[in-house]
N, C-alpha and C positions, 0 to 999 in steps of 0.2 A: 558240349565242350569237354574234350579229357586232359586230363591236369596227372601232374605227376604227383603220386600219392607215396605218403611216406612209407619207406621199407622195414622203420623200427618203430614201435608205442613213442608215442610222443605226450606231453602234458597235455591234458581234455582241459581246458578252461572252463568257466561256467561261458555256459551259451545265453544266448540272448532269447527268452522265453517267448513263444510267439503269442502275437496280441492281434484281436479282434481286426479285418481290416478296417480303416477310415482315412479320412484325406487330412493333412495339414499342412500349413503353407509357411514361408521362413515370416515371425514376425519381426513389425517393423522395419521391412523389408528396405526401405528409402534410407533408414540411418542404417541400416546392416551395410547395404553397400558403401555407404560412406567411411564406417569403421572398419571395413576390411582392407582400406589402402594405409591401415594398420601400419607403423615405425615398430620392428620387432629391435626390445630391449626400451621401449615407455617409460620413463621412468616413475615410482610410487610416491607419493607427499605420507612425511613421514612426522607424526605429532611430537608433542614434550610428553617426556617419559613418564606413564602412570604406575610408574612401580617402587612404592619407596624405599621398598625395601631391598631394590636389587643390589649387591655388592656395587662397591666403589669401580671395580676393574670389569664391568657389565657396559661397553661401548653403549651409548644412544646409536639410536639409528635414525639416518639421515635421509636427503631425499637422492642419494646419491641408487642410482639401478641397484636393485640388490643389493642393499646398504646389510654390510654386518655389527651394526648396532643390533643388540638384542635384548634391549630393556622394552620393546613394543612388539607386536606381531603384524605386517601389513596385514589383515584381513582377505585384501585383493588376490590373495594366494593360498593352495588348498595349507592346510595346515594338517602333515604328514603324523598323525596319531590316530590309532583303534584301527578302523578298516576305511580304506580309502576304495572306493571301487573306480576302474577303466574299462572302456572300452576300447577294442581295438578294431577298426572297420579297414578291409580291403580295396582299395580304388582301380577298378582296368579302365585303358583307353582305348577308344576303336582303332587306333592304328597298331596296338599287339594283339597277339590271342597269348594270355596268361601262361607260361608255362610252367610255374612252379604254383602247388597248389597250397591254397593259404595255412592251411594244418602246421605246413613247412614251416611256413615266416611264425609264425606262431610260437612255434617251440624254437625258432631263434633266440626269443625273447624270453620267453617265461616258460619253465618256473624262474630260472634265472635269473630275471630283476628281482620281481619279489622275494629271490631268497638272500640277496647281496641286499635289500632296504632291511629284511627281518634280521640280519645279524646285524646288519650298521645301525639298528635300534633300539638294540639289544631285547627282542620279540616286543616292541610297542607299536610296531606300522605293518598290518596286514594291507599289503597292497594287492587287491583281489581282480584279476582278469577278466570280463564277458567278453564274449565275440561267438560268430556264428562263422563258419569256415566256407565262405562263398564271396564271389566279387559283386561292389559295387560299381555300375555302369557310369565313367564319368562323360559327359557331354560332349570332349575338344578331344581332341588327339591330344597325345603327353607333349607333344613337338612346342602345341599352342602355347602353352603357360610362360614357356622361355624358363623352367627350374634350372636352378643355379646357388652357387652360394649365398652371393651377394646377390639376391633376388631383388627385382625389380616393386617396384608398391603394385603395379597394376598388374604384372602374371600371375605376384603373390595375393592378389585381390581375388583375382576370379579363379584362382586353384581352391581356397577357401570357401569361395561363394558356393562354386558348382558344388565340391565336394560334401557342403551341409547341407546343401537342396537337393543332394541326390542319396543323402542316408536318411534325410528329413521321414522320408514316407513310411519307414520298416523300425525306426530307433529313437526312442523316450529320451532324449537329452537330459533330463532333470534326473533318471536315474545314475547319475556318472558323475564324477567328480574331475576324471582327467579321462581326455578323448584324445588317441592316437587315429591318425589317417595314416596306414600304410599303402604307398603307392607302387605298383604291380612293377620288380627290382627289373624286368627286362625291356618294358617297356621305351623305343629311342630316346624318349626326349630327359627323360628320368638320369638325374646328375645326383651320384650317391654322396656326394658333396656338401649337400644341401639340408640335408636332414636337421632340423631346428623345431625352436618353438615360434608358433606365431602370434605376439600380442598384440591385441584389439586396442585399438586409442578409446574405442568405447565398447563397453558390452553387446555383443549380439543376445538377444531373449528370443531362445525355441523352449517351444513345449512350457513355456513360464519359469524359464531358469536362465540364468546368467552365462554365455560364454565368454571368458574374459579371454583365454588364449587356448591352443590345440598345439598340439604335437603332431609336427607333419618329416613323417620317415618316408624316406628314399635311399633306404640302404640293398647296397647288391647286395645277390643271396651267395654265401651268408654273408650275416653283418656284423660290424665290427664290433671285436667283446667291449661291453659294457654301454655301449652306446645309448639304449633307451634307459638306463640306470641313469644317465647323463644327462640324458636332454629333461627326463622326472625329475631330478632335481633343479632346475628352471623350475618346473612348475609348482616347487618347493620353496620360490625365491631363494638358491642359491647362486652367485654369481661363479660364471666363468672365470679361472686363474687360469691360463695359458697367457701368452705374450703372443700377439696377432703382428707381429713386422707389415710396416706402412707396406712395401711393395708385394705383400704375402710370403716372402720368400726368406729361411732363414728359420731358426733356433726359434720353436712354438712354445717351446719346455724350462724356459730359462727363469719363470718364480719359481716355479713349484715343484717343477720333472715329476719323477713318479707320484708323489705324493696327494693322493684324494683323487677321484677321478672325473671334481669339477676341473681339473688342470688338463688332466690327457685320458681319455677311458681303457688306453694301452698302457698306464702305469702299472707297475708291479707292486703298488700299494695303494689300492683305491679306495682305503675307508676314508669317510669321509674326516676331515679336522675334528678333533676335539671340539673348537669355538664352533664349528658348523653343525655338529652334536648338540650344545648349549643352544645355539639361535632355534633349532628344530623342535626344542624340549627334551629331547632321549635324555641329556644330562639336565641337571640342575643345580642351583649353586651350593647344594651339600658333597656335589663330587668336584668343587670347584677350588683351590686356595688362593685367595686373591693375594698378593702383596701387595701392600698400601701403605708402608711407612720404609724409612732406609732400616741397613739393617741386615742379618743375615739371618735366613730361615731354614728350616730343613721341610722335606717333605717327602712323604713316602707315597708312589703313584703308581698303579696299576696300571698292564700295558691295555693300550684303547680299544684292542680289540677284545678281551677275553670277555669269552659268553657271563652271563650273572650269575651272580654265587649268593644272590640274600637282596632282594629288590631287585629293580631294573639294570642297576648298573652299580652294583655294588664297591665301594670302595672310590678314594679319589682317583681322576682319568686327571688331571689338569689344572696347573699352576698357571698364574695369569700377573704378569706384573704390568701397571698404568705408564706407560713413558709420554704419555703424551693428552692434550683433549681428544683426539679423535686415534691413535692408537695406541696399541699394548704388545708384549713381548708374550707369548705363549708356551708351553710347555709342556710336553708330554711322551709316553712311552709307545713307542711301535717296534712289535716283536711279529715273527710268520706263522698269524695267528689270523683265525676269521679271514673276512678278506683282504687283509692283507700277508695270504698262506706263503707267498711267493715273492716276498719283497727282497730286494740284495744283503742291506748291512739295517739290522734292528738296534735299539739303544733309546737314546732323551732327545728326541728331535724340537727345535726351538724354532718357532717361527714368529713373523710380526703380523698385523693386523690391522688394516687401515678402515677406519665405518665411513669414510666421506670419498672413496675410490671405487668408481664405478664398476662394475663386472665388463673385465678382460682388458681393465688398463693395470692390475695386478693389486687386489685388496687384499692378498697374501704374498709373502716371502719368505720363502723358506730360509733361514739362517745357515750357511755351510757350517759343520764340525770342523770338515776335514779340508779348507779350500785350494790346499796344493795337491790333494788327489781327485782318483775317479775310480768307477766300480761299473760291473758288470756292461760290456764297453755291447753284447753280443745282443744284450735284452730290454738293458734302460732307456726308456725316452728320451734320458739325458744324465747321461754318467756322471759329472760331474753333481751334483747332489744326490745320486745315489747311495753315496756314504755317507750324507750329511747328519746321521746322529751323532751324536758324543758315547764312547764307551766309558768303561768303568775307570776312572781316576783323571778324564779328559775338563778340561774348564771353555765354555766359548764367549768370549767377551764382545759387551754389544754397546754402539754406541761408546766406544773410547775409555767401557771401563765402567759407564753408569748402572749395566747391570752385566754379576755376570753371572753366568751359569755351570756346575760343578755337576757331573753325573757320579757319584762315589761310592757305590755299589748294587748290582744288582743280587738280590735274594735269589736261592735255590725253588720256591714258590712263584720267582717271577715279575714282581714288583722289586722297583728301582727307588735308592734315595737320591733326594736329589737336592743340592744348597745352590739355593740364591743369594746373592748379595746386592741390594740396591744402594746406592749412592745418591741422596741426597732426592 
């Protein structure tokens, strides 16, 4: 078979070291097929909080999908610190012959992701690549599976099925933490559309290891920026912030717009929230100022993206005030900085935070600064929160007044003060 081979150096991954041959079979083969007509987006059972000590303004987490309570860690979810290792496997169908060869889809991806996780971590998540640069053979034609967005339980069953019983023979599942299936971008039946995580109602156990869910890409070549940065965090338990419209049709951007690129992975500032930083660990609650009584506070906050200057993340990222049992008012700096190099208007961006709001019914909202304007109408996924930080002597009142928020200057170093006033 000849494959089109890259014409510049591309990133080498570590490859997949070859092992002795022997035969293995998918175990518990009778419940694997039962778990793979798998409901992607399962939701977790989420305990009472074992953390006494976490600040007052530390949501519980719920059993709500990717609940952003983060006084607990689902377990059920890799836990994105030290070195995370992936694999990434190739799937052809007999009805294409391959023409882009996987080296390519490769360096679509990475170094790329892993270098957008290593600054959004500020260096605490080596998210480390294997793969071997060859196709595996899947069983059906692409046509079979019927891939789609809104994938069917049964196409998405046996896409699953095939595709672990036909990398089963050549790859050690238990060495991996997060499994990507890229499927061959030319192939007919293949809808770039579709590209998700697939969660298992029950574990599949290969090789004597747990698969709870896989990452199954279907992106043309190339594919779109940030996309596996996206669907990894899924497998990070973070929830989707877009706005999904009942008929699909219509304004996808209207929590969040550019902002994290659990919202859009075409935002022009895709670091992830501060509060998603905290759920993950990168932050903890000595980069955190809770407000917990009324009152007026000052604070002085660094912007979220800057590389570390003395610890992981030196200095406060994030003011947090309690409005409610299940959410909080958030705060923080985003300047075109790290990944967020290329964002429109930087400043005190304020958003809210719901922990009992399922992922993609909006468990974030972005607070408008500016809500009779718009900004960069050429690039934004959604202009009008484009602008939405507060500049230097700007106030954004939330809630009719119960808290508000004051940006009143920024430093020549680049850290912003910033007064909160609670009410009551």
């Amino acid at each position: 078979m000849r494959f089109d081979r890259p014409a510049l150096p591309v990133h080498r991954p570590h490859r997949i070291p070859p092992r002795a041959p022997r035969r293995r079979r998918l175990r518990r083969a009778a419940s694997a097929c039962a778990a793979l007509t798998a409901v992607v987006g399962t939701s977790s059972i989420a305990g009472p909080g074992d953390d006494p000590g976490a600040p007052p303004c530390a949501l519980q987490r719920t059993d709500a999908h990717h609940s952003l309570g983060l006084d607990t860690w689902n377990d059920a979810y890799v836990r994105p610190e030290r070195t995370v290792d992936a694999v990434m496997l190739f799937l052809s169908f007999p009805d294409a012959r391959p023409r882009t060869h996987p080296a390519r889809l490769v360096a679509d991806h990475f170094p790329a992701t892993a270098e957008f996780f290593d600054r959004a971590s500020y260096g605490q998540l080596d998210l480390r690549l294997h793969t071997e640069p060859r196709w595996t053979a899947m069983p059906q034609p692409s046509s079979a599976y019927a891939i789609a967005r809104d994938w069917g339980a049964e196409g998405r069953a046996a896409f699953v099925r095939d595709a672990l019983a036909a990398a089963d023979p050549r790859v050690d599942f238990a060495d991996y933490d997060v499994v990507y299936f890229v499927a061959d971008p030319d192939a007919p039946g293949v809808d770039s559309d579709a590209t998700k995580v697939v969660n298992f109602a029950e574990p599949v156990v290969l090789d004597g290891t747990e698969l709870r869910r896989i990452v199954t890409v279907f992106e043309r070549y190339p594919a779109d920026r940030n996309v596996l940065a996206h669907e990894t965090g899924h497998v990070f338990d973070l929830p989707d912030l877009y706005h999904r419209p009942h008929d699909g049709k219509g304004d996808w951007d209207t929590h969040v717009g550019d902002w994290d690129l659990m919202g859009s992975q075409f935002g022009l500032a895709p670091d992830p929230f501060g509060w998603h930083k905290w759920k993950l660990g990168w932050l903890d609650a000595a980069h955190v100022d809770c407000v917990d009584a009324p009152g007026t506070t000052l604070h002085t906050l660094q912007p979220l993206g800057r590389a570390p200057g003395g610890g992981p993340a030196a200095g406060k990222r994030l003011a947090v005030v309690r409005t409610g049992r299940a959410e909080v008012v958030a705060v923080e700096v985003r300047e075109p900085i790290g990944n967020d190099a290329g964002l429109c208007r930087g400043g005190v961006l304020v958003y809210r935070v719901h922990n009992d709001t399922p992922s993609a019914d909006g468990p974030v909202e972005v607070l408008d600064g500016h809500p009779d304007t718009s900004a960069c109408h050429s690039s934004s996924v959604h202009p009008p929160l484009a602008d939405a930080p507060l500049r230097a002597g700007e106030t954004l009142s939330v809630d009719d007044g119960a808290v508000r928020v004051t940006a009143l200057d920024r430093a020549p170093s680049g850290e912003w003060t910033v007064r909160i006033t609670r009410r009551g």
